[in-house]
N, C-alpha and C positions, 0 to 999 in steps of 0.2 A: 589340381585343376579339374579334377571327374569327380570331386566333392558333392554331399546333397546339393540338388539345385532349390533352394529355399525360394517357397513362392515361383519359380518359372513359368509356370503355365498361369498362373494370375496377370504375370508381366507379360506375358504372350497374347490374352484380353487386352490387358491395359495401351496397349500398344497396337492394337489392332495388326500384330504382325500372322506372318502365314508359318503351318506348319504340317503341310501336307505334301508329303514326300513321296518321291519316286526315283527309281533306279536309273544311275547314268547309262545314256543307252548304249554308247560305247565304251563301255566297259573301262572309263577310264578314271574309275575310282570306287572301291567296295563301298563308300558311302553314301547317306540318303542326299536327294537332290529335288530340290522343291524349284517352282515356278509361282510367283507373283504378282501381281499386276492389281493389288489393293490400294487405295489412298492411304499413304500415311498419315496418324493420326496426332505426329508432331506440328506445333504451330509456325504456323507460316510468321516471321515476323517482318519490320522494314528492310532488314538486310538479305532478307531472301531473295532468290530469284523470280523473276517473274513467269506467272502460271496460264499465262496467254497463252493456248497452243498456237507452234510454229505454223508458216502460210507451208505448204508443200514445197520445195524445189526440186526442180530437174535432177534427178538420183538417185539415188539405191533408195528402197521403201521398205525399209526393217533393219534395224543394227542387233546383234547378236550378243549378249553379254554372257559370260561364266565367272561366277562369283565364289572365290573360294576360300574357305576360313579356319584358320587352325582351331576353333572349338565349335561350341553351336550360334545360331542364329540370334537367342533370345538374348545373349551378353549383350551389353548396351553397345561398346565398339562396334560390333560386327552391326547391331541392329539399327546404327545412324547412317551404314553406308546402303543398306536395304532400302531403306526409308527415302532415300536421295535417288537411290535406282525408280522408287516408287514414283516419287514427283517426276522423274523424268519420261515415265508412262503414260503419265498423265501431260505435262504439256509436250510431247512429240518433236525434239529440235529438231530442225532443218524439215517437219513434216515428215519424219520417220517413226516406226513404231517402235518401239525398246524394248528388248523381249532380253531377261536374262534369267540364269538357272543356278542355284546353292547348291555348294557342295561343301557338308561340312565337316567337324572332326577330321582334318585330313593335318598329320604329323608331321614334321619338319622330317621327317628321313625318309616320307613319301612324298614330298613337295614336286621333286623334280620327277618324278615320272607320271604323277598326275597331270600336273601343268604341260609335261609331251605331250600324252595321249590327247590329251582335248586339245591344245594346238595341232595335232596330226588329222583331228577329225575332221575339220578343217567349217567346223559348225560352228566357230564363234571369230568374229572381229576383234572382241576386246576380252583378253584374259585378266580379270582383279585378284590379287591371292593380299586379303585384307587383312595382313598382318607381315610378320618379319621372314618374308621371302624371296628377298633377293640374291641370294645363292641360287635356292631354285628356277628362278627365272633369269639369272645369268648364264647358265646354264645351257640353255635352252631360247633364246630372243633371239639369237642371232641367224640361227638355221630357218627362221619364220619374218621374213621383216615385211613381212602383210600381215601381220600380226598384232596388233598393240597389246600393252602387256602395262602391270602399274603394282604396286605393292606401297605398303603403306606402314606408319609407326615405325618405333623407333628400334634400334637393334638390324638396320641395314647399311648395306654398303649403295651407293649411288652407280648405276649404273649405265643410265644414257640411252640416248639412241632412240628404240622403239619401247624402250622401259620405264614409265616416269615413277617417280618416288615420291608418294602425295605422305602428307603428316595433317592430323587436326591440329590445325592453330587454335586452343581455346583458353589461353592463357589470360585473354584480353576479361575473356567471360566469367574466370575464375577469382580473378581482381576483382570483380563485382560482387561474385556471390561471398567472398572473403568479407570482404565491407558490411554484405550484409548481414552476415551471420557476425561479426563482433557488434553491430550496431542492435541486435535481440538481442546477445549473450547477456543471460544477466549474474553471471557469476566472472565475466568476463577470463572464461576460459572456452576454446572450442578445440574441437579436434576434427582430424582427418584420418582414413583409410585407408591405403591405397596399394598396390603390387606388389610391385621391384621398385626399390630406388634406380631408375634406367633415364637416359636425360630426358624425353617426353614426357616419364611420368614428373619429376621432381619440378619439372616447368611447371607444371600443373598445382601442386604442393605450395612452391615457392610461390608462385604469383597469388595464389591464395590468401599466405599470409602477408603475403606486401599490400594484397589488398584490405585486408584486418586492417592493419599496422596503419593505414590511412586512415580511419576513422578513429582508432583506438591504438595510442604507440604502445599501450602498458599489457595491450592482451596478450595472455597466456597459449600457445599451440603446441599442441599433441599431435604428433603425428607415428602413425605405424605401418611396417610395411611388413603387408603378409605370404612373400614369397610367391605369389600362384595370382595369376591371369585370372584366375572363376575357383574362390574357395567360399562360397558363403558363409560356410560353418566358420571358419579360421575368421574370415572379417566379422562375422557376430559377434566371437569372445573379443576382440581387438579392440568395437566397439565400447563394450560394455565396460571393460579395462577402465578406457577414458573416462566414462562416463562415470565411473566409481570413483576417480581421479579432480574431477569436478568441470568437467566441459558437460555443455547443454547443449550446444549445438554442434552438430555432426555430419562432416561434408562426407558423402558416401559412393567416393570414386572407382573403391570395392564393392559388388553386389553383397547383400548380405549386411551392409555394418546397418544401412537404414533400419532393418529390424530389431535391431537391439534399441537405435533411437524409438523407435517405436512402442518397445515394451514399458521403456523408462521415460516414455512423457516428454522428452527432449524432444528439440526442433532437431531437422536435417534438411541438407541441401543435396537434391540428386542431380546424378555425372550422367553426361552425354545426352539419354533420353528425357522427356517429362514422366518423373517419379512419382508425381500427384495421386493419381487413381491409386498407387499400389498403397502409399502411404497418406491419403487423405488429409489424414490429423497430427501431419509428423512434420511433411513438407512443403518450406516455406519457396520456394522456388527452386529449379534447376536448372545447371550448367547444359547447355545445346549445343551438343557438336553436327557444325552440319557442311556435307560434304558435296552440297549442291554443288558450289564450284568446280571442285574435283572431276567429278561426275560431266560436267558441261564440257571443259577442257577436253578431256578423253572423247566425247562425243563428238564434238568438232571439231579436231585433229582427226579423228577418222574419218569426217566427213572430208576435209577438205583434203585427204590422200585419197579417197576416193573417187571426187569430182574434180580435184584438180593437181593428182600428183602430187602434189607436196607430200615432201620426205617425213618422216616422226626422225625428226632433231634434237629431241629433250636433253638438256644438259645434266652431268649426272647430281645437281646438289638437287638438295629436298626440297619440295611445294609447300607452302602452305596458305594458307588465306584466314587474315586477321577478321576483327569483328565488322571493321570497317568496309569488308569484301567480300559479307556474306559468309562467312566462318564457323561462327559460333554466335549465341544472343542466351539470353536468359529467358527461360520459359515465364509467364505470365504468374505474376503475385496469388499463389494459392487463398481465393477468399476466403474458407473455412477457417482461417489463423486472423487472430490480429495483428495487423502489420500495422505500427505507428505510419502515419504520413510522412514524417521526416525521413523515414528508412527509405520510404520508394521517393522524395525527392532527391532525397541525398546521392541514391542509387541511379535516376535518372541522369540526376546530371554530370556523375563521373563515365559513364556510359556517352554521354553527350561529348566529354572532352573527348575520352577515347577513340571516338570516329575521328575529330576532326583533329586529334593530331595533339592538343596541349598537355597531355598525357600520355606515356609510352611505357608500355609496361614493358618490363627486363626481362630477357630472355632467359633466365638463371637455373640451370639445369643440374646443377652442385644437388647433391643429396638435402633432405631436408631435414632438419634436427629438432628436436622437441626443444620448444625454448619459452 
């Protein structure tokens, strides 16, 4: 997982993200701690939220965020729920300002005493620990219930209460980019990248190929999982594997595998953020995960325990929010490529049923098999 970071500071440009650090002042974690308050540089699309700033209302005028992330910032995961804190700096809900602070590299066996201290500091309304830490925030919610608290992905237990448990739904988005990476394939083989076989990730895998398998029932998928959350190195050879195997296009849900599409003139489709800039001539669109809703929720739950009492009641099953809800979308048709017309109508219009419901993509979390 503390493998070469291939390219990271390129994707840290390409993403106009921040990385200028400073020390928790309460000492409530030996890691670096950044502040933000950049536009993000992911595209706004129709299922987005809207970027009106809110009118002011009567109460509290600043919410507090601490953001906390088992690796660094620039991972795509962590860097879609940054990006989401971003737009929310920019449009102000309820007319508050959104002021939140990264804490990263921080270790599942220091979870829970991070996540203390900084609820003890008593400097943040809303604690996010943007990965599988619900132990450490079970832990610890219930002696803080002015507190709001949220954790997120897969590998949790549901906890409730003042705890929500958010998941990127991007399943719906992954069916598309599947469609459209067997609809270039021109050896009609393609391959994927990806962690753990874990059920968030293998939704992502499977809906993939279901979405191939719609346009094309005969394509070939490769699929590899290379044990580790951030190994760029392991998912470049992993890549290249496939690709020596005879897939041309290469969905790159791993950081790292798009390079190797890269070196070998194959297409790729990149995960969570727009991969474009990093890979120009490689890729043909990307999976967006976006956690604006997520984000909205938390902020308005806290607003309205704030101005009117109301309890944080969250029940303990998981959140998520399909395409339909502002979820997830596809980044914009990299012009640099030739994209046939028929790929982006084909691809609009399964997008099209998918809002409204004539298509439903299966939540199919079973491991995924090279088939």
């Amino acid at each position: 997982m503390r493998s070469k970071l291939i390219k990271i500071f390129t994707l840290l440009a390409a993403l106009s993200l921040f990385a200028a650090a400073c020390s928790s002042e309460d000492g409530a974690s030996t890691t670096e701690a950044t502040t933000d308050t950049t536009t993000a540089s992911i595209e706004t699309t129709e299922a987005g939220t809207d970027t009106t700033e809110a009118t002011t209302e009567a109460g509290p005028t600043e919410v507090n965020i601490a953001l906390i992330l088992e690796t660094v910032l620039e991972e795509p995961f962590n860097a879609t729920f940054a990006q989401a804190l971003d737009r929310a700096v920019e449009q102000r809900p309820h007319g508050v300002d959104v002021n939140y602070e990264v804490f990263e590299n921080i270790a599942f066996a220091d979870a829970e005493r991070v996540i203390r201290e900084l609820a003890v500091s008593g400097k943040y309304d809303i604690i996010v620990a943007n990965s599988s830490f619900s132990d450490g925030i079970s832990a610890v919610n219930e002696e803080f219930p002015d507190t709001l608290f949220s954790y997120s992905g897969g590998g949790n237990q549901g906890t409730g209460g003042n705890a929500y448990w958010f998941d990127a739904w991007v399943h719906d988005c992954t069916y598309l980019a599947g469609a459209a990476a067997a609809m270039m394939s021109e050896t009609d083989t393609i391959g994927a990248v990806a962690a753990f076989p874990f059920a968030n990730i293998n939704l992502l895998t499977n809906s993939y190929l279901e979405g191939a398998r719609s346009v094309n029932p005969d394509i070939r998928f490769l699929v590899t999982y290379i044990e580790s959350w951030f190994d760029p190195t392991t998912a470049l050879e992993a890549a290249r594997a496939q690709i020596v195997t005879g897939a041309d296009v290469i969905y790159g849900s791993s950081f790292g595998a798009l390079d190797a599409a890269a070196s070998a003139g194959v297409l790729g489709i990149g995960d969570f953020v727009n991969q474009e800039a990093l890979y120009p001539d490689t890729v043909i669109t990307s999976v967006l995960a976006k956690w604006d809703p997520a984000v909205a929720k938390l902020i308005n739950d806290w607003w309205e325990k704030e101005t009117n009492g109301t309890p944080y009641a969250e029940s303990d099953e998981v959140i998520g929010f399909l395409l339909a809800e502002g979820g997830c979308d596809l980044a914009p048709w990299n012009e640099a490529i030739d994209i046939p017309e028929d790929v982006k109508t084909t691809i609009a219009e399964l997008r099209e049923k998918i809002v409204n419901g004539e298509i439903v993509v299966e939540m199919n979390e079973a491991p995924t098999e090279t088939r």
